[in-house]
Every structure is written in C-alpha cells, then in structure tokens.
C-alpha positions, 0 to 999 in steps of 0.5 A: 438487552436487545439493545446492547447486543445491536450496538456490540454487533455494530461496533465489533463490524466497524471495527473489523472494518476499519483499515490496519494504518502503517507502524513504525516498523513499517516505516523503519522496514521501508527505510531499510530497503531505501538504504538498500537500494542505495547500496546497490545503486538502483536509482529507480527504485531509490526513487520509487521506493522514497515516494512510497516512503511519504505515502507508508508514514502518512499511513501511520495516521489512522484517517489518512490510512483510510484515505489512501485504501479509499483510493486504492480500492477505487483503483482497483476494483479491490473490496475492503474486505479483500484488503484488509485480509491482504493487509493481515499478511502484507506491509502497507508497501506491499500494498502502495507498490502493488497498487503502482505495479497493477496501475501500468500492467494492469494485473489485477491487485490481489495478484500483484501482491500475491507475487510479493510473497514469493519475490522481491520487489526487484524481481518483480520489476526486472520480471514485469521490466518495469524500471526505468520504462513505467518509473515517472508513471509509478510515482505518480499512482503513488501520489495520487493516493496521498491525500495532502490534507485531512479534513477534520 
C-alpha cells in the first residue's frame, strides 16, 4: 500500500512539473497580432512577432516545449516553478518575447512579463525603445531558444 502512495506522490509531481506546451489558440492569437502589425505597418514587430511565431508552434510538441523553458530558465535565472506559475496566467508568447526583452535590457524575467499584464508589447517596446535598436538582437534570443531537432 505504501507503495502505491509513493509512486501516486511521485507521479502527481511530475506531472505538476511538466511545462503547459503552447495550443492552437496560442498559435491562432500570435497570428492574429501578426496580421495586426501588418495593418499598422510595424515592420519590426512583424519581424519580431514572426520568429516568435516558429518558437510558439514548435511548443506546441510537449518535448520541444521543455526544450525551450530549459533554455529560458537557464537564461534567465527563472526556477520552473516560477514559470510555470507565470505560464498559468501568460501565453507562451509572453514568455518567448519577455525572454527576448529581459535578454537586451537586462530586467529580470518575472518582470518583464509582469509588465505584460498591464501593457502591450507595442508599448513596452516604445516604453524600453526597443525597436528598431535591439531587433536583429531579439530574434536571435528567440532562435537560440529553438532547438532544430528533437532527439528521440
């Protein structure tokens, strides 16, 4: 019986442990704020916005999903427990741009996406004057979370 319990206690904090991956809703909602810049004729944060768009629907895949944290919480200095309490209230775009915001001004993660909940990304980047400045910069934080393959 004892048993039992042990392995219930070890399998409900693993699975507590695991990473929420991305949905399709997410993946439809960056696509959405991809048409939206296009409207506006924000050039920079089509681009930015579009290399974040191959990181969320990667995500989607449970495995890569763990990937990427791995290498946010390693970027950042972020414990998985924080993430994913982050990840219950955030898109996983908040979490891949935040990483990319925190990567050039160094702020701290949880800030960052903290201030997402009160702004925009536009106005975050006007606030921080990101974009044009730090943009090359940006989409490369966000390919180095990306891994390109998977091994099984």
């Amino acid at each position: 019986m004892r048993k039992i319990l042990v392995v219930l206690v070890l399998m409900t904090g693993l699975v507590m442990a695991a990473v929420k991956p991305a949905d399709y809703t997410e993946v439809e909602n960056t696509l959405n704020l991809i048409k939206q810049a296009m409207k506006d004729g924000q050039e920079d944060e089509l681009t930015l916005y579009t290399a974040a768009l191959e990181i969320v629907k990667k995500a989607t895949v449970p495995a890569r999903a763990e990937e990427i944290v791995t290498r946010i919480l390693a970027g950042c200095r972020v414990k998985k427990a924080e993430f994913n309490q982050m990840r219950k209230k955030f898109s996983f775009l908040d979490a891949i741009i935040s990483y990319a915001v925190a990567s050039q001004t160094g702020e701290n993660w949880k800030e960052v996406i903290t201030k997402r909940a009160e702004k925009s990304w536009s106005q975050i980047f006007q606030e921080k004057n990101l974009l044009p400045r730090f943009l090359r910069e940006m989409v490369q934080a966000l390919e180095k979370l990306c891994p390109q393959s998977v091994q099984h």
